[in-house]
N, C-alpha and C positions, 0 to 999 in steps of 0.2 A: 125494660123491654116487654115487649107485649107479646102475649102466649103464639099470636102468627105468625111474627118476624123468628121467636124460638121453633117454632111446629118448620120452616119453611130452612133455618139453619141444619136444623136435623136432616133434612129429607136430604138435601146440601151434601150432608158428610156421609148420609150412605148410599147414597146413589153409589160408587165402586167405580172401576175403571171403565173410558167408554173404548168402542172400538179400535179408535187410530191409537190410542195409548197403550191398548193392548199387542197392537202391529208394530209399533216403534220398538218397545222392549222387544218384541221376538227377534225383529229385525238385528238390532245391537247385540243380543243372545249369539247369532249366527255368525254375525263378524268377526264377533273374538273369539268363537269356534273354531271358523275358518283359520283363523290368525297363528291360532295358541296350534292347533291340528297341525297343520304347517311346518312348524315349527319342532314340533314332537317326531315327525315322520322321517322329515331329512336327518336327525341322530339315531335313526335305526342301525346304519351301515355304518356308523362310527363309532358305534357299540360294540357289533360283533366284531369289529377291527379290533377295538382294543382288548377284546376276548380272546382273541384269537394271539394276538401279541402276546398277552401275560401268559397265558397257556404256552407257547412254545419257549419263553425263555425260562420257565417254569422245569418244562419237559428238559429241553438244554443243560440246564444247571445239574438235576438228578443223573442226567445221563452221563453227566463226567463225574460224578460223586461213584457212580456204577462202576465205568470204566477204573476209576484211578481206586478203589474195593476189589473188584476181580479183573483187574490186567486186560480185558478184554471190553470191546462197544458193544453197546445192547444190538440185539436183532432188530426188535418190535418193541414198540413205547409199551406191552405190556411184562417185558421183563422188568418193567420198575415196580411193579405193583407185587405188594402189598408192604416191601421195606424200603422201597423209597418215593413211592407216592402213597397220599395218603385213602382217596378213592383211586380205582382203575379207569385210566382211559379212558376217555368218550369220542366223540366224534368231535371236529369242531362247529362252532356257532352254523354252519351252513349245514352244518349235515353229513359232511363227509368224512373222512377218517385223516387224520394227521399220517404223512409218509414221512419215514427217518432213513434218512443218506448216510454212511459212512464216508466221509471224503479221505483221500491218498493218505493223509496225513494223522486219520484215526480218529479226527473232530466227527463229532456226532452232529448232521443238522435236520433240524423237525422242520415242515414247512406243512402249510396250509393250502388243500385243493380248492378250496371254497371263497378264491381270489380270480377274478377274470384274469386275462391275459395282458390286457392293456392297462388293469393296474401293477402290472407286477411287471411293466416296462417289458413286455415282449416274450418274457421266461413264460412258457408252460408252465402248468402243474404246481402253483401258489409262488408266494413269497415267506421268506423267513423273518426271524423277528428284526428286521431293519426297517421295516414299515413306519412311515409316516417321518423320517430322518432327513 
């Protein structure tokens, strides 16, 4: 090989990327952005659902371990704290505060504000841990 056909390979391999090959990668960069983005966004809300689910049968469970300990159903999810939960109560994934119902029969139910109305079939004021059943 002769030093021009080498001097001319060289120039060849460093020339770098030109324009369109730089627009094509960005292009394909963006679509599986698009794609993957997409994807990641719609499991937000079935995240906090299931946040929201293990937290209440969570809360449920201590609260008959409470009752069936001192004969009586908690008030406020903050009577379990500090001997039968291990932090104290938060609010739930939306933000707002878990409400506890004593129903006729002494069952304790925790339920979720931070559920529209048309996912919880019409009921105001959340759903309990039957969600997604």
């Amino acid at each position: 090989m002769n030093n021009e056909s080498r001097n001319k390979k060289r120039r060849m391999l460093e020339r770098g990327f030109t324009l369109v090959e730089m627009m094509v990668v960005v292009a394909v960069i963006g679509i599986l952005g698009s794609v993957v983005g997409g994807k990641l966004m719609g499991n937000t809300e079935k995240a906090r659902k299931a946040k929201a689910i293990m937290e209440i049968k969570e809360y449920e469970t201590q609260a008959e371990l409470y009752q069936l300990t001192y004969g009586k159903p908690i008030a406020a999810l903050s009577d379990l704290y500090p001997e039968f939960l291990k932090d104290a109560p938060g609010p739930d994934p939306w933000g707002n505060e878990y409400v506890v119902t004593v129903e006729s029969d002494g069952t304790v139910r925790v339920t979720s504000s931070g559920v529209t109305t048309d996912e919880t079939d019409g009921k105001a004021g959340g759903q309990t841990a039957d969600w997604g059943k």
